[in-house]
Structures are given as structure tokens and as C-alpha cells.
N, C-alpha and C positions, 0 to 999 in steps of 0.2 A: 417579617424581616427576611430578606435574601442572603444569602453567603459573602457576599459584598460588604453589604453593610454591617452585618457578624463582625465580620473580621475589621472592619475599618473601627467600628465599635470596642471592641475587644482591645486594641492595639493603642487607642486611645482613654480608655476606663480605669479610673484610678481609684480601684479597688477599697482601701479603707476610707478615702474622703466622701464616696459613691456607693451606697452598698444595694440603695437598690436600683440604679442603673447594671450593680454587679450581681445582682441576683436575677433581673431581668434577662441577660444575657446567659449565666448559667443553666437556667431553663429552656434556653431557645438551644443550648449545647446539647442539654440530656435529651432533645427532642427530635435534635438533627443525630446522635446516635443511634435513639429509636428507630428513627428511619434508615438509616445505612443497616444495622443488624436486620429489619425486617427484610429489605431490597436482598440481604446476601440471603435471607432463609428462603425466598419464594426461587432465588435464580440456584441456588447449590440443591433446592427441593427438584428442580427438574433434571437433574443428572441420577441415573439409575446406577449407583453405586455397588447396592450390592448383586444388583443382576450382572454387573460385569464382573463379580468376584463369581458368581453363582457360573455364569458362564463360561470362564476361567476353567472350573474344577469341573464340568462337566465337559466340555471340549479336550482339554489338555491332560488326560488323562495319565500317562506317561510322566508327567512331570509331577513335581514338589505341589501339595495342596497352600490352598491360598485358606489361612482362616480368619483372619480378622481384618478389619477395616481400618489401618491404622490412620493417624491426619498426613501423615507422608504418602499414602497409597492414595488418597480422598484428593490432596492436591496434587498429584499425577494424573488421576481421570477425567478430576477439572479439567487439567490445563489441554488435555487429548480433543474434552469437547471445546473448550473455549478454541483451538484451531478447527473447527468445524466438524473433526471425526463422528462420526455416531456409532448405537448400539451393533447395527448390522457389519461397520470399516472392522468393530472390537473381534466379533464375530468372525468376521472372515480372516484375521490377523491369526485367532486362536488358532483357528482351523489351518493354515498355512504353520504356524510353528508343530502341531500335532501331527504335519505329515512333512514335516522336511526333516529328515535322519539328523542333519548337522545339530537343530536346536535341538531333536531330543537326546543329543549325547551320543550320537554316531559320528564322534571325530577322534583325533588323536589323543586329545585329553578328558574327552569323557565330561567333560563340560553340557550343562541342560540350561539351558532359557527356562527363567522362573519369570512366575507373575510381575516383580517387580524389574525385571529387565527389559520386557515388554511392554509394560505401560510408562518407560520412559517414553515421550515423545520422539528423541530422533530416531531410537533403537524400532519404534512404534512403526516409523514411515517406512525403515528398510524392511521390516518383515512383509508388509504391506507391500512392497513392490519386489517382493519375494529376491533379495538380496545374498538370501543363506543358503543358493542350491535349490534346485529344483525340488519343488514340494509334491511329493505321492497320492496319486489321489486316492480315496479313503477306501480300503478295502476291507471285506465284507468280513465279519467275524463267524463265517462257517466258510468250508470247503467248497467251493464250488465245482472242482471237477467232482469230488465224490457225490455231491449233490445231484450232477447233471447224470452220473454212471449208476445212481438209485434210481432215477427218473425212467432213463432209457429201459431198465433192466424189466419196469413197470410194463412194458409193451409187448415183451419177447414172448 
């Protein structure tokens, strides 16, 4: 039976006089939700949810930690991929708030971009086309003149 005729069925079936045209139909219901549940388990199974949380906290170091998965954070990641974003756009968004001062709290109210202000979608686009100030590029977490003035010293 196709969804057509479901419903034309349905809409026509007079339940206590019919019961098992009403139970035939009932069946073909619990069977067409079987299938929608399974189609949403195999398409939400392909989104890497918690590697964007994962990626999150190890990028964004500076900010507030992400720890749990809630269903509002899970339909925000959807909705990033379902506009075609992927793992590497989250990636490089992270990376852009972790080096532009403004989102980590370098403005006048001391205000920091958290996880879930990021993975809104519109808030997502503008970090992405770097909209918050020019983003720093990553610098190295040792000294590098004093590095270079050990090196030299190595020769003399």
C-alpha cells in the first residue's frame, strides 16, 4: 500500500463497523513509523556529534567547557549539517573564535562565545566569515625569542 492510498483508506474506514479493514491499516501505520524512525536513526547516525563537542573543548580552550549532549545542542549540529557545513567548516569556526580576542572575552563586557552560541546557525556563518575582528593566528605556547637566544648561544 502506498501513502496515498493510506490515507485515502484511513479517511474513509469506519472503524467499529470495519475492524479489520481497521486493523489492516493500523499495521501498515506501525510499519510506516518503523520506517521513518529507522531513515532518522541511519541519517542523525551520520552526524559526528560528539566529535564536535570533543572538538569544541579541545580547540576552544579559553572558553566555558561543553559537557553533555543535550537534544537542543544535537538539533543545532543537525541543523549546521543539514545546511551543508561539515566536521572541517566546525573546525575551522572553533579555531577562528579561539583566536579572535572579541569571542574570547576581550571586549568591553567581558562577554565569551560558548558552545551553544556557535553552533547557532546564523551566529555559525558569521564566525565563519570572520565577522568578530580579526582572528590571531595561533601562537606557539613557548617563547620563541628566548628559544631562538638558547639556540644562538648554542654556537658562540
Amino acid at each position: 500500500m502506498d501513502m496515498e492510498t493510506f490515507v485515502r483508506e484511513c479517511k474513509s474506514c469506519d472503524v467499529s463497523a470495519d475492524t479489520e479493514k481497521a486493523s489492516e491499516l493500523l499495521a501498515f501505520a506501525a510499519q510506516l513509523g518503523e520506517a521513518i524512525l529507522s531513515a532518522r536513526e541511519k541519517r542523525d547516525g551520520k552526524i559526528p556529534y560528539d566529535r564536535v563537542i570533543d572538538l569544541y573543548n579541545e580547540i576552544c580552550v579559553s572558553l566555558p567547557k561543553a559537557c553533555k549532549l543535550s537534544p537542543e545542542r544535537k538539533r543545532r549540529i543537525k541543523a549546521l549539517f543539514d545546511r551543508k557545513f561539515t566536521i572541517e567548516d566546525l573546525e575551522k569556526a572553533f579555531r577562528t573564535v579561539q583566536n579572535t580576542p572579541f569571542l574570547r572575552g576581550e571586549n568591553e563586557r567581558g562577554w565569551r562565545a560558548a558552545f551553544d552560541w556557535i553552533i547557532k546557525p546564523a551566529n555559525f556563518l558569521k564566525v565563519l566569515e570572520n565577522n568578530y575582528g580579526s582572528a590571531e593566528k595561533s601562537k606557539p605556547s613557548y617563547d620563541t625569542d628566548a628559544l631562538w637566544e638558547h639556540a644562538m648561544k648554542q654556537y658562540d
